[in-house]
Each structure stands twice: as C-alpha cells, then as structure tokens.
N, C-alpha and C positions, 0 to 999 in steps of 0.2 A: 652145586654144593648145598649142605643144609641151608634152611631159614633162620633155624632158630638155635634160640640157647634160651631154657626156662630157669631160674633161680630154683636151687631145692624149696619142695614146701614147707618143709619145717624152718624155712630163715622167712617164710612170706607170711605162714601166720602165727610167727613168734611176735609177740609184745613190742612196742616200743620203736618210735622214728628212726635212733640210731640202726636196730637189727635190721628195717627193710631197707632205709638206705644204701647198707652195706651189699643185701643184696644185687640194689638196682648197680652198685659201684660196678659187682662183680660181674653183673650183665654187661655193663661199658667196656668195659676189658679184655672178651674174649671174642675177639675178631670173627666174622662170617668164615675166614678164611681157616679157621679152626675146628671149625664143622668137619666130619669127614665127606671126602669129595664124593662127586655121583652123583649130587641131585638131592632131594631129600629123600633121605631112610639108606644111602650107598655104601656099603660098608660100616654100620655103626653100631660098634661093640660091645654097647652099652644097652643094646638092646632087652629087655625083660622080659616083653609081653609086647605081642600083637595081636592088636585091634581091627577087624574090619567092621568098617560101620556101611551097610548095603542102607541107600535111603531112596524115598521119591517125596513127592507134594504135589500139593494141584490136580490129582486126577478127575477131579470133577466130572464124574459119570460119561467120561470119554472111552468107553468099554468096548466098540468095535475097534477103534483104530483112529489115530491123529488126525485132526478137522480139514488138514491139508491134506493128506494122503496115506490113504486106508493100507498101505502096504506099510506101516510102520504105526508101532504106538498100540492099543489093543487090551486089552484084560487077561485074555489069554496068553498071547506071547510074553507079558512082561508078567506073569505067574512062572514060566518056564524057565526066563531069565535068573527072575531072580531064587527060585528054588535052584538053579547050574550052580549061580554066585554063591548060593552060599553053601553049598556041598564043597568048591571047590577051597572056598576061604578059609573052610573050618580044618583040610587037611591040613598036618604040616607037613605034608610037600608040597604044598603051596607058597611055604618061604621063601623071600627071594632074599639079594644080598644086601644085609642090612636089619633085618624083619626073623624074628624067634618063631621055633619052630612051636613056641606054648603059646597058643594064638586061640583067639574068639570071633564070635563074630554074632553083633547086634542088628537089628532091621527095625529101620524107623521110617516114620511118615510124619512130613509136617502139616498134615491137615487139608480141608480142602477135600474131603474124600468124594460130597456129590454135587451134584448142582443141578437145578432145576434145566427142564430141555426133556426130548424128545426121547431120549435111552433112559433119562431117569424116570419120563412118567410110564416106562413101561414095566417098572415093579409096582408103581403106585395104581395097578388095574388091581381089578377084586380078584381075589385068588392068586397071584402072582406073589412070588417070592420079590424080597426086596433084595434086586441083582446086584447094587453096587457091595450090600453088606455081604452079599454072596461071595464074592472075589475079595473083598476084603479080608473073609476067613481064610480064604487058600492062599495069599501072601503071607498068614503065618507073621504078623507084626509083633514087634517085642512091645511098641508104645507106640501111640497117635497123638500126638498136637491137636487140640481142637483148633477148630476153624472158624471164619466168617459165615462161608457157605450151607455151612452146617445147620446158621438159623434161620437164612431164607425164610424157611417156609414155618419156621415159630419153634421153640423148642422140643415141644412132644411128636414131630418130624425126625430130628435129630436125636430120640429119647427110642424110639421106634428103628431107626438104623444102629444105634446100638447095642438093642437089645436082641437085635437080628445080625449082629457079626458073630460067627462062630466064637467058641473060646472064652478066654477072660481077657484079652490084650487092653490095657488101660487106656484108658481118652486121657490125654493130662494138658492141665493149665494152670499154672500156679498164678495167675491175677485173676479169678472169675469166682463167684460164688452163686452157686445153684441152690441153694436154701427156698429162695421163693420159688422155686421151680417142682411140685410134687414128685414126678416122673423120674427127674434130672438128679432131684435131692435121692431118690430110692436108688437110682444106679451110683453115686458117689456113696449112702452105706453098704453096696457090695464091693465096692471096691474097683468095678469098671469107667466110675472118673474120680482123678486122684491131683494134685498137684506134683507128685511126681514119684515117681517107681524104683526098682532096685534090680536090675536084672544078672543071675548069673552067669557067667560062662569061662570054663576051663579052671576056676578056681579061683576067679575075680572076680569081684563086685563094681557093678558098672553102674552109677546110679544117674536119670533120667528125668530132666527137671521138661515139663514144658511151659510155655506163656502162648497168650494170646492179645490178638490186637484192643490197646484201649479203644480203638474206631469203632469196636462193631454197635452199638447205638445207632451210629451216624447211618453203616452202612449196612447194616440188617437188620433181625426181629427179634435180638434175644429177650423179647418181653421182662420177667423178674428176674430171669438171670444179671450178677450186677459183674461189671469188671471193675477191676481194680485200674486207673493212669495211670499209677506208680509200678510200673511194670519191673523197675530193678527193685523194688526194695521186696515184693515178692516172689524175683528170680533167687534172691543173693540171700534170702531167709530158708529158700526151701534148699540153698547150698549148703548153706551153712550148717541146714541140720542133718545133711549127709555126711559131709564132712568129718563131724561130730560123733557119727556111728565110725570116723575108721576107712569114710569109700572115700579111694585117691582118682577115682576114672569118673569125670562127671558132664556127662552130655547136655546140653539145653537144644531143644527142639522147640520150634516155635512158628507163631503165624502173627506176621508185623506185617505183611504186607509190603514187603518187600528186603534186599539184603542190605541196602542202606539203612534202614530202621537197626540192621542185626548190629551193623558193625557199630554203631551211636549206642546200643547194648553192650557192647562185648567191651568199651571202656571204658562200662561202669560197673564192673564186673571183677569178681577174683577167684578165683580156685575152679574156673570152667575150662576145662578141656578141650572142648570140637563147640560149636555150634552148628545147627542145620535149619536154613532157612525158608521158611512157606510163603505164599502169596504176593511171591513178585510176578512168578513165573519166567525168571532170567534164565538164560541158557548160557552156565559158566562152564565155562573149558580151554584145555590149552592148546596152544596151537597143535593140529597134525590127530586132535581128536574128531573120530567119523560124527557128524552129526546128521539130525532128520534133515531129509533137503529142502530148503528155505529156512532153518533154523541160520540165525545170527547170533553170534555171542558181542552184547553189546556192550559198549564202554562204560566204565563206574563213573555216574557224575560228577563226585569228588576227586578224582584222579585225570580224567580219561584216557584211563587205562582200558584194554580191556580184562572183562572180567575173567582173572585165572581162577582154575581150580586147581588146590582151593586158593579162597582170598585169604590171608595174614593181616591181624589187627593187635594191635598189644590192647593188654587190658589195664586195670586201675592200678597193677604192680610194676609194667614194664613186660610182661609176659607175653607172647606173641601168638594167637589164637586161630585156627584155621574153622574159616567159616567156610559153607559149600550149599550148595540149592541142586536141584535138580528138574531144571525145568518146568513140564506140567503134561497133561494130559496124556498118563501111560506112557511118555514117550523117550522115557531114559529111567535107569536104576544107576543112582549115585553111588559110587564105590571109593571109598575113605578109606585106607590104610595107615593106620597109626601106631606108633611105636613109642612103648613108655620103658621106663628106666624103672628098676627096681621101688623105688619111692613114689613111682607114680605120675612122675612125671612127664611130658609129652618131648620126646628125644627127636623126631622127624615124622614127615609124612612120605610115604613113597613115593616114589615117580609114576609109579603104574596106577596113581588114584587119580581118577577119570569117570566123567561120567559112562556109562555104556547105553547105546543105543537100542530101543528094540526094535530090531528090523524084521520083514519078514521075505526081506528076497537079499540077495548079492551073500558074501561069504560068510557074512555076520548072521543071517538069518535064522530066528530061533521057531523052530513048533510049538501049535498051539497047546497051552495044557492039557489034556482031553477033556478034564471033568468042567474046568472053566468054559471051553468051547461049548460043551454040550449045555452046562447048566444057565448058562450067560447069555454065552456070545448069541446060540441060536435062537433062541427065543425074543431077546433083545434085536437079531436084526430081524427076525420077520415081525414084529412090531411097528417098525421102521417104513419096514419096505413099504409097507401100507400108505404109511403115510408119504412117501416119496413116491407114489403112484401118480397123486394131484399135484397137477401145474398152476401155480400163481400168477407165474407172467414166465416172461422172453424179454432177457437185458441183452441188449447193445452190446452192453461197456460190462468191463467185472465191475462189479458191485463192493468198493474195502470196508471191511470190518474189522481188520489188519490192529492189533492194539498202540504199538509204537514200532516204528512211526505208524501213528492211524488215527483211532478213532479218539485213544487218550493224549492227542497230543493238538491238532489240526483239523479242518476240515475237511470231510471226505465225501463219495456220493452217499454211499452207504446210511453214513449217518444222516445228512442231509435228508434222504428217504425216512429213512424213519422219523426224523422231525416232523417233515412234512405229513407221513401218517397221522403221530400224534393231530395237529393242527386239522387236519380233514375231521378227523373223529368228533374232533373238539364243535368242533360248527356245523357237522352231520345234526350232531345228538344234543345241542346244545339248547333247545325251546324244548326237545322232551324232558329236561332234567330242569328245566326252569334257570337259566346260567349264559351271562350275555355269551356272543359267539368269541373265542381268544382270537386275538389278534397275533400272536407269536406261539411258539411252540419252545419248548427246551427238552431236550434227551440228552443224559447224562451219558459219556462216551463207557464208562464201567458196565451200563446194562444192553451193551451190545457186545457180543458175548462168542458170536463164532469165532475171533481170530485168526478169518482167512480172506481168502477175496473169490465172492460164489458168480461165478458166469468169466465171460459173456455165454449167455446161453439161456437153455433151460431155469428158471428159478421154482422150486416146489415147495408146498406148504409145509415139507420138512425142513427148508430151507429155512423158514420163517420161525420155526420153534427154535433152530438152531442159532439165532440172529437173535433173538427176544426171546430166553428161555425161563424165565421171571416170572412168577403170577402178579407181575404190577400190573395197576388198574389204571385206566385213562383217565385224568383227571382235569377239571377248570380252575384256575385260582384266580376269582373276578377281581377285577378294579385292586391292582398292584404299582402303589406311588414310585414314577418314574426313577425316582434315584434307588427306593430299592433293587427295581431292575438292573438299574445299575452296580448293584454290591450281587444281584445275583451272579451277573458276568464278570464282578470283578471275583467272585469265588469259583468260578468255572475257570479260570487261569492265573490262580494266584501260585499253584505247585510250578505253571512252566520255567523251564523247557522241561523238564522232568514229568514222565508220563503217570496221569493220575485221572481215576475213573471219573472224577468229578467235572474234567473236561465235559464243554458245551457242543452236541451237533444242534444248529440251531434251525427256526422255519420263520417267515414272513420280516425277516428283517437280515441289517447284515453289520455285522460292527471290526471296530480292528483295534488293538492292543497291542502295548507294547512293553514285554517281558522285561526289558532294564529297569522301569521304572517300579516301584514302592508296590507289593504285592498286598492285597489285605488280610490280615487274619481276623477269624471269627470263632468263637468256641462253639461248643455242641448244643445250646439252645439257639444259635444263631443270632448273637450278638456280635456285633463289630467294634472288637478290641484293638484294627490300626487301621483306617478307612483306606482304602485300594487307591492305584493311581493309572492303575494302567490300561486300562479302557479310556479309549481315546475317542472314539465315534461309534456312531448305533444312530441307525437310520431304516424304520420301517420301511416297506417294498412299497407302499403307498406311497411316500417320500417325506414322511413325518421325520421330523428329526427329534430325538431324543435325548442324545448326548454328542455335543460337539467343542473340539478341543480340550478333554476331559472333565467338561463340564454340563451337569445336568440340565435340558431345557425346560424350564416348566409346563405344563400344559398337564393332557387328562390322565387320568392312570390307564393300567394298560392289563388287559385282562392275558392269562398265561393257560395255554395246556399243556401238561407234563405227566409225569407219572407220580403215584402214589405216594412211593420211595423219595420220591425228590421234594414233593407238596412237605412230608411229612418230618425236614430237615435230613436224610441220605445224605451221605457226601458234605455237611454241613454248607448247604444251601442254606441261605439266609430266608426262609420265607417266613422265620421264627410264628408258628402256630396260628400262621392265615389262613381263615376259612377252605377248604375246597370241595370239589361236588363232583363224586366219582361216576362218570356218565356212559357207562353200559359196556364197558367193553377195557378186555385188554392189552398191552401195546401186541403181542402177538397179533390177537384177532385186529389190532387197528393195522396194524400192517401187512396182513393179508387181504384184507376188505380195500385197502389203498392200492395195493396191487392188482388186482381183482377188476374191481368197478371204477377208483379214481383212474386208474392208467388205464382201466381197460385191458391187461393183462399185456401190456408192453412197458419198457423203461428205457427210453430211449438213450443216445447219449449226449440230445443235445440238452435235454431236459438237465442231466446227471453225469457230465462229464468228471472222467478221471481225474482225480487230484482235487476234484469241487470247481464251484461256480461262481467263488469269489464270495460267498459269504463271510467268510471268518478269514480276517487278514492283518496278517505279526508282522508289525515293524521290522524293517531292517532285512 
C-alpha cells in the first residue's frame, strides 16, 4: 500500500501554530490503510502529474566499466541506458496503474563527476579531450550537485571540466560561494553554477536546489571557494524562493557524503519533494532488485534496516520525503517515479522505482553508445592498457581496498601495504630532505580509492594508480607529542562502526579501541572539543609503549609519515598546523617503489595476510 499522506501546501505554509497543527491532526488520521492498495503509486486517482527523476552520483572517472567487473558499469553503456530510460519515461505509454499519462521526466546527478586515477589522467595528456566532461555532455543532465572530488585537484581543475561539458547544464550548490575563486566566479555570471535551477517539462516547473558537503576544507582543495555549515538555512532559502515564484515540484540534490547526512536534512526541511543523495556510495534497493555482482545493499545505521529504495523520512511538518542514491561508479541509473496531486503535492512513489543496473551481458545487457565508445571509451582504454603492460609485484593473497567492510572501517592487508609504503619512503628519503626517519606511518582509509580486492595475482602499475589515485605528496611530520598521537587515533575511529575515510591503515606500531566508549570530537582547525576515550593501547613494533589502558605514556615524541591531505588537517586530523616536509615522492610512486624494490616485486601472504595482521584491534 501507499507510504504516505502529505498535508495540502497551502494548510503547511499558511501562517500560524493553529493552521499546521491542524494539518499535522489531519495527517494522524488517515490510516496507511487508506492509501490505495498496490504498493506505492497502485491505483491512485488522484494522480496529476508524473514525474520520473532518472538520477546517478559517484561516477568518478570510472568510464571503462565497474573496478570489480568490466562487464558492468562503463560511460558508454550507462549513456545508452539512460538515453532508453528516458525515451521510454517521457511516453505516455509508459503509464502504469496509478501514474498520469501527463508525465515528465528530469536527469540528475549528485556530484562526484571525476576523480583523480588512471582514466582521468588520460584527458589530463596535452591535446586530449577532457573524457569525463566528454560523457558528461552525452548524458544530457538537467542539474549537477557539485562535489568533493571536484576540488581535488584545486578549483581551476574543476573550472576547466566545466567549461568542457557540452551545453549549459548547471553545477548547483546552494551553501558554497565562488566569489574568491576567478574562473569559478566567471562561470557562476554565466550562469553554469547556480544555487539552484528551474527546469521545464510537459508544462511544469520543477525546480532544483543543490547543497554541498560543509567537509570539503577538511577533505579537499577548494582553496577561496568558501562553504556555508549551515547547509539547511541555505537549502530552505533557495526553497523558499522557489516556492515564491509558484514551483510546487522541488528537488534537492546534493553531496553530504553520505544518505544519513540526507535524512538529518530532510527534517530540517519543508516544501521538499524527493531528495537524491551523493557521496556515500550506498547501493539502495529493494529486495528482488538485479544488482552489479558483489554489490550489497547495506543496513541504515539508524534503523538496521536495510537500505530500501527509496528511504522515507518526514520532514519539519510531518511530511514524508523519499530520499534515493544510486550507487557509484557508472554502475546503476536511478529511476524515481513520482506522482503529484494537482496542488503539487507528492501522492506515492511507484513500485517500479528501482535502481537499474548497467549490465553488459545476461538479458539486461545494454550497447555501448557508439559516440561514447568511440570518443571515450577508446581512447581512455588504450591509455590504460599502457599502463597495465607493467608489473609491480605478484600477491599471494588478494590485496582489500574493499571500502566497508574494509579499508573505512578496519584493518586490512591492502591498507596495511600502503602504510607501510608511506613509512619505507619516509626513511628512504628522509636525510635527503633533512627530516628525522618516522617511526609510524598513517593512511587515511578515504584515499585508498579502488573499492575492490586486486590479486591474488598479477599486481600492475595500473593497479597502483587505481589504489592511490590522489596527487598526495609523501610527507614527515617530525617530533609529534605522544598524546597528540594519541587524539590522531582517537580521530581515525571516532565516526566507528560507521564507515568513514578518516579511518587509520596504520605501519610500525599496533593499537586497539573500543567503539563503546566516548568518541572525540574535533572541529576543522583541529582542536579538541570532547577528548576521545577509546584508544586503549598503542604499542610501537620496537615494543615502545605509548598508550596503555587508555592512557598516555610519557616519554619522546614520535615522528609520523603521512600524506599531505592528512599533515594538512583532511579528514580533521588533529595535527592542527604541525610543520611537515614533503620528501620526494607520491603515495602512488611510494607504493609502487614499495612494491618494486622493498618486496622486490612479491607480497607474500605471510607478510599481508587476509583480514590483517593484527595491527588494528576493536574490542569486543
């Protein structure tokens, strides 16, 4: 049966306690069971207008095909997809029962369009088209979310992919302001970034707010670009002033960093229709829907539930809001079916809204676009292939890069290897850069970046870009007082159990924690606003101890290598504006060079067994 029952809008923004009240009464009242049956959108007569919102996120320059398996996922296939989807949404024979035959249909993206890596630096050669804004123009987007990933690599990166997407489709972020930004500032007076849009279709006005994460300081480079942390009062402003023009259909797209961020949004929140969420990379769905294989649809922390699509949240009126995600990397097009009531209001969602997968074999399998194939695909993969000629090493064991359960959650070998890169580099190069040798190593689980598990086998210097696709620099940060160390770790596991990049793969020592106990917070200059408790032990491999029984031992400070991103507060790492000294190399080349010459191009698996070696170990 239906979900919901929305209060008309004119009783929710009429004046006065008494009038919403009265609404919320009315909402009390009208039983689930009064919905019409079917499901949501089954028979309901009340229908006006339907909506298909066709959406993705996350594709981060994943352009040949899914990091697990090339036969799914792709630039080209999921061009073909979703130009099918929306050929077929726009007819109205495409009505089903429930759902108007006077129907539209929006295409959104929450952001996240590239990401540094091996397929993106092959638009970034001289003469080369920039491939990701290439496919971006042929998905034909109505609005884009800006993103985290977007400023990597500094905003005139991201100023250059958008002045390279075919079209006019807007970048929208209603908390961020590009004033100090030249480039940024010149494409917001043409109107290619906006706080938010107005798109037509069939005779309705659908208007289109986006946001973006207040994190990205922490977690990337948007130099003078500034965000707003008050991310609702700049959602519910740029509502309001849609509202006010008369538009009753009003989307927010957005990049929080995950769907729980959305839904802590969506009830603070009113007169928002759908929400569609970026940068968790959650694969929601409901039961019996085909997903990529090894794709899981994980549980909501707050529920554990798993995640349906779509998820239902009421808002600041009692209203009940269907949020929806769509994965990541090319490897699904989200399809939203929405049904409003004359007034505009949101009457059900259909049963048939589901993400769809882009396959390219079994019955679902879609052809590549031609023009994407040719202009893209091909060129990007013999770029590639090049690099997948050279052999790094020969693993044992597969090597997890796996995000959750993985590298953001736990210890893994994967990461573990990469620590240990860092730390080799750090004490390679550490008399050339004048910087005592570190004695630990931290990598932050967010900048390990494939989302697979590469071997046992073969490991290639493609592998390596795909693993570390960052231009982070190796870095020392000398002579760091023990108990800071200790707030560093307590900030690598203050989000657990919840998977968050700021997780520690750690080298030269091993400590354990435990999630029950009092988590620390720290704001974005990395100060400590509630001191952590759940670091319990931390014991160099020398057999230095550190911190035992959650308390810090005195003795010398403790020199660290890490990456750039993390020296320079990332992730809100406490090293709050400690010196560091970036010594020749970056974690790619450290961890090709570590492969290479520390292994000697082997990794064995007693070295780097599955599941780890007991470095990092959770209570309980």
């Amino acid at each position: 049966m239906s979900r919901r029952f929305r209060p008309p809008r004119s009783l929710l923004r009429a004046s006065g306690a008494v009038v919403i009240a009265s609404a919320l009464v009315a909402t009390s009242v009208v039983p689930a069971s009064a919905e019409p049956k079917g499901g949501h959108g089954g028979g309901n007569s009340r229908t006006h207008y339907t909506l298909t919102i066709l959406h993705a996120n996350d594709t981060e320059s994943k352009l040949l095909g899914a990091p697990a398996d090339a036969d799914y996922g792709g630039a080209a296939r999921f061009t073909s997809l979703m130009h099918r989807l929306r050929e077929e949404e726009r007819s109205p024979r495409a009505a089903q029962a429930g759902e108007s035959r006077r129907r539209g249909v929006v295409t959104l993206s929450s952001g996240d369009m590239f990401l540094s890596g091996p397929q993106f630096a092959a638009g970034q050669q001289d003469g080369a088209p920039f491939y990701d804004a290439v496919a971006t123009g042929y998905a034909e987007y109505d609005a884009i979310s800006m993103g985290n990933h977007e400023f990597d690599l500094g905003p005139d990166t991201y100023a250059d992919f958008i002045a390279a997407t075919p079209g006019d489709v807007p970048f929208l972020a209603a908390n961020i302001d590009v004033s100090g930004e030249p480039r940024l500032a010149e494409l917001e007076e043409k109107g290619r970034i906006a706080p938010s849009t107005v798109v037509k279709q069939r005779g309705e006005r659908i208007g289109i707010v986006g946001a973006i994460t207040p994190l990205l300081p922490a977690i990337s480079s948007p130099r003078n670009a500034v965000v707003d942390p008050d991310v609702r009062a700049a959602v519910q402003g740029e509502v309001d002033a849609l509202t006010a023009q008369g538009i009753d259909k009003i989307i927010v797209i957005s990049h929080l960093q995950g769907i729980g961020e959305d839904k802590l949004l969506a009830r603070e929140l009113r007169d928002v229709d759908v929400m569609i969420a970026g940068g968790g990379h959650e694969t929601q769905a409901s039961p019996g829907t085909p997903l990529v294989p090894g794709d899981v649809v994980p549980n909501d922390p707050e529920t554990g539930e798993p995640l349906e699509y779509p998820l239902w949240v009421a808002d600041s009126t009692g209203a009940e809001v269907p949020i929806v995600t769509a994965g990541s990397d090319y490897k699904y097009v989200g399809r939203l079916v929405v049904n409003f009531d004359r007034q505009g209001n949101v009457t059900s969602v259909a049963d048939r809204s589901a993400p769809v997968r882009v396959s390219g074999v079994g019955d679902d399998a879609v052809e590549p676009h031609p023009d994407v194939h040719e202009e893209v695909h091909q060129p990007v993969e013999a770029y590639v292939a090049d690099l997948a000629e050279t052999t790094a090493a020969t693993a044992e064991v597969g090597l997890d890069g796996r995000r959750d359960p993985g590298v953001r959650t736990q210890e893994t070998n994967l990461g573990s290897l990469m620590a240990d890169a860092l730390l080799a580099t750090g004490r390679a190069n550490a008399a050339e850069y004048g910087v005592p040798e570190p004695q630990i190593a931290l990598q932050n689980g967010g900048g390990i970046r494939n989302n697979s598990v590469v071997g046992p086998g073969r490991v290639s210097e493609l592998d390596t870009y795909t693993i570390a696709p960052f231009p982070n620099q190796v870095v020392v940060v000398p002579d760091v007082p023990r108990a800071q160390v200790k707030e560093l770790l307590e900030n690598a596991v203050s989000s657990m159990p919840a998977a968050d990049g700021r997780f520690a793969q750690v080298a030269g020592f091993d400590f354990g924690y435990d999630a029950s106990r009092t988590a620390q917070q720290v704001d974005d200059d990395g100060d400590v606003l509630r001191a952590g408790e759940r670091v319990r032990d931390l014991e160099l491999h020398d057999g230095t101890v550190i911190v035992a029984d959650g308390e810090v031992v005195d003795g010398p400070a403790i020199s660290v290598a890490t990456i750039d991103f993390s020296a320079r507060g990332g992730d809100q790492w406490p090293f709050r504006g400690a010196d560091y000294t970036v010594v020749g190399a970056n974690y790619q080349t450290a961890l090709f060079t570590y492969l290479t010459d520390d292994l000697g191009g082997r990794v064995t698996a007693a070295d780097y067994p599955e599941g780890g070696s007991g470095r990092i170990t959770a209570a309980g």
